[in-house]
C-alpha positions as CSV (number, residue, x, y, z in Angstrom):
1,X,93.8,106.2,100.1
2,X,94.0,107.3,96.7
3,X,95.5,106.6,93.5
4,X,99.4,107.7,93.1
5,X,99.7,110.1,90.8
6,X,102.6,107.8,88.4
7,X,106.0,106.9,87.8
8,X,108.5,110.5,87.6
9,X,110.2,110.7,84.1
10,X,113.3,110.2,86.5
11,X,112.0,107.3,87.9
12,X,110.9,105.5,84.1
13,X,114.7,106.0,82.9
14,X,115.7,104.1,85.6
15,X,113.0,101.2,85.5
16,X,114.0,101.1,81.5
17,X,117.6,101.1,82.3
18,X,117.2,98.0,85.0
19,X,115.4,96.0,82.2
20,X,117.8,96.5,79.9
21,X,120.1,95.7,82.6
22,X,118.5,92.4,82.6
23,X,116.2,92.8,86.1
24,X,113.2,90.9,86.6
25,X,110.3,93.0,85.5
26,X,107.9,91.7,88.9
27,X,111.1,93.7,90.8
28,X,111.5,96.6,89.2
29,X,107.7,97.5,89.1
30,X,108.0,96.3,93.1
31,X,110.0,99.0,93.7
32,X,108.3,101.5,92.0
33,X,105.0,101.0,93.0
34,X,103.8,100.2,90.1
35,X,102.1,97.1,87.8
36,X,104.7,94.7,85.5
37,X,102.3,96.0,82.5
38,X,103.5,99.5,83.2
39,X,107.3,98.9,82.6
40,X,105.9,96.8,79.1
41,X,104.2,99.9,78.2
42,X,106.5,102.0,78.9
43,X,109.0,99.8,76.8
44,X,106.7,99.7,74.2
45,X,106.5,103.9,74.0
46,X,110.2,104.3,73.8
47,X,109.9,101.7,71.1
48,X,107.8,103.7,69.0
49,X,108.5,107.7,70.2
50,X,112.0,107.2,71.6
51,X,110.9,109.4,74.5
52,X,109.7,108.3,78.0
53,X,107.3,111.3,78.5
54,X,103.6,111.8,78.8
55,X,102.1,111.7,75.4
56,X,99.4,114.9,75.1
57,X,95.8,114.5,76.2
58,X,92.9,115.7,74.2
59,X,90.2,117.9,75.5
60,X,89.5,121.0,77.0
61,X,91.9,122.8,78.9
62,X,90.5,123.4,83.1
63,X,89.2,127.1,83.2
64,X,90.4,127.0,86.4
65,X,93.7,126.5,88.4
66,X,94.6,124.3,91.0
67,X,94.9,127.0,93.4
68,X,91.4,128.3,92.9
69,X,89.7,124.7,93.2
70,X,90.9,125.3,96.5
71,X,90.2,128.2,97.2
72,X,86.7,127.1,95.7
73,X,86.5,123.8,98.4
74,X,88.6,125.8,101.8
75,X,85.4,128.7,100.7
76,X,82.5,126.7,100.6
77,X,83.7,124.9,103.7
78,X,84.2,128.4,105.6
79,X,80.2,129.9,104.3
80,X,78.8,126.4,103.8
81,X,75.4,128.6,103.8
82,X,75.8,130.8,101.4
83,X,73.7,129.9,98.0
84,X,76.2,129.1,94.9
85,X,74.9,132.5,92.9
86,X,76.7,134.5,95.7
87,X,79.4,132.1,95.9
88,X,80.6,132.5,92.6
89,X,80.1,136.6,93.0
90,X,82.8,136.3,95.6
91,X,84.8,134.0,93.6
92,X,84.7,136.5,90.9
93,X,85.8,139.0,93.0
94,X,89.0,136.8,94.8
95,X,90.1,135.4,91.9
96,X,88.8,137.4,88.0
97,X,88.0,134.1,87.2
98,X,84.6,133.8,85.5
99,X,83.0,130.5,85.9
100,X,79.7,128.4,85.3
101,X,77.1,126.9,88.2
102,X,78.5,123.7,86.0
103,X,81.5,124.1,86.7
104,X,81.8,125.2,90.2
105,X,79.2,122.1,91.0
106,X,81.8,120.3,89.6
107,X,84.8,121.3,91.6
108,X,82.6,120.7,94.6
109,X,81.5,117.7,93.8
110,X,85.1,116.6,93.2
111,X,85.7,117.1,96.8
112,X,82.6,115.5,98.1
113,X,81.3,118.9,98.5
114,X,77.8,120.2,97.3
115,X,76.4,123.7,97.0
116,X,73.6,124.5,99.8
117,X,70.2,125.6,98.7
118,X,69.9,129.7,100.4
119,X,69.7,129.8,104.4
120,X,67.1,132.2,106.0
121,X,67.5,133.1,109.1
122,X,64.6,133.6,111.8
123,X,66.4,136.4,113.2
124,X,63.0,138.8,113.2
125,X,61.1,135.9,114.9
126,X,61.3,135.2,118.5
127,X,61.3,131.9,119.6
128,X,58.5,132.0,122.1
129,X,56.0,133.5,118.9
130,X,57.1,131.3,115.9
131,X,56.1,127.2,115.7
132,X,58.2,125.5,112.7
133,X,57.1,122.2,111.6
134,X,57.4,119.7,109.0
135,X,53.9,118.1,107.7
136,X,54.4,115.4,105.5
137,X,52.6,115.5,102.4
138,X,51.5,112.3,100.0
139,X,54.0,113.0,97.8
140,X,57.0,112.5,100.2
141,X,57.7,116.0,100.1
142,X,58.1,118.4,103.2
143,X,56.8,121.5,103.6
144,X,58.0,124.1,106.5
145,X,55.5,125.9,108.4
146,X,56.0,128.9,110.4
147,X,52.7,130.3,112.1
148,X,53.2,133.7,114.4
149,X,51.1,134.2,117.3
């Protein structure tokens, strides 16, 4: 399960106006799902701003939008073959967007996702002529072998 994404502005108003109210703090932040510290916080914001909202974030705004992060994820589950460099062609194409390998291995990797190294079909091989193996080398590495008859 994951994290809850936070207390609604709705929902901080109230909490503030129970503990002005007088309401145990252990109580409120009970039936908000959230931690006693939270509502302190939160107290100690409107202290200083007056106003219950999100303060801004610093850095870089996302280059891409939550839509085409999942378009990004549902794609690369649908052609889990397909080798990133034509992966972000088509993305290009779907969405305009231009993106980085950087960042699309990002947005992958977000979603427990990685991109797959290119897939080569042996569709000009039969089965009955081709021998695939895997000889293990002192390295550790594994090398594929295809020998036709």
């Amino acid at each position: 399960m994951g994290r809850r994404p936070g207390v609604s502005i709705n929902e901080r108003n109230i909490a503030l106006g129970l503990l002005k109210g007088g309401s145990l703090a252990y109580a409120i932040a009970r039936r908000f799902g959230c931690n006693e510290r939270t509502l302190y916080r939160l107290q100690q914001r409107v202290r200083q701003t007056g106003c219950v909202n999100n303060s801004p974030r610093s850095g870089r705004p996302l280059i891409t939008t939550p839509r085409e992060d999942k378009y990004m994820v549902t794609s690369s589950r649908r052609h889990c073959f397909i080798p990133a460099t034509t992966f972000l062609q088509r993305l290009r194409q779907a969405t305009r967007t231009r993106i980085s390998v950087y960042t699309d291995r990002n947005r992958l990797s977000a979603a427990r996702l990685r991109a797959q190294r290119p897939y080569i079909p042996l569709r000009n091989v039969t089965e009955s002529h081709a021998w695939i193996g895997c000889v293990n080398t002192t390295v550790g590495l594994v090398t594929m072998i295809i020998t036709l008859s």
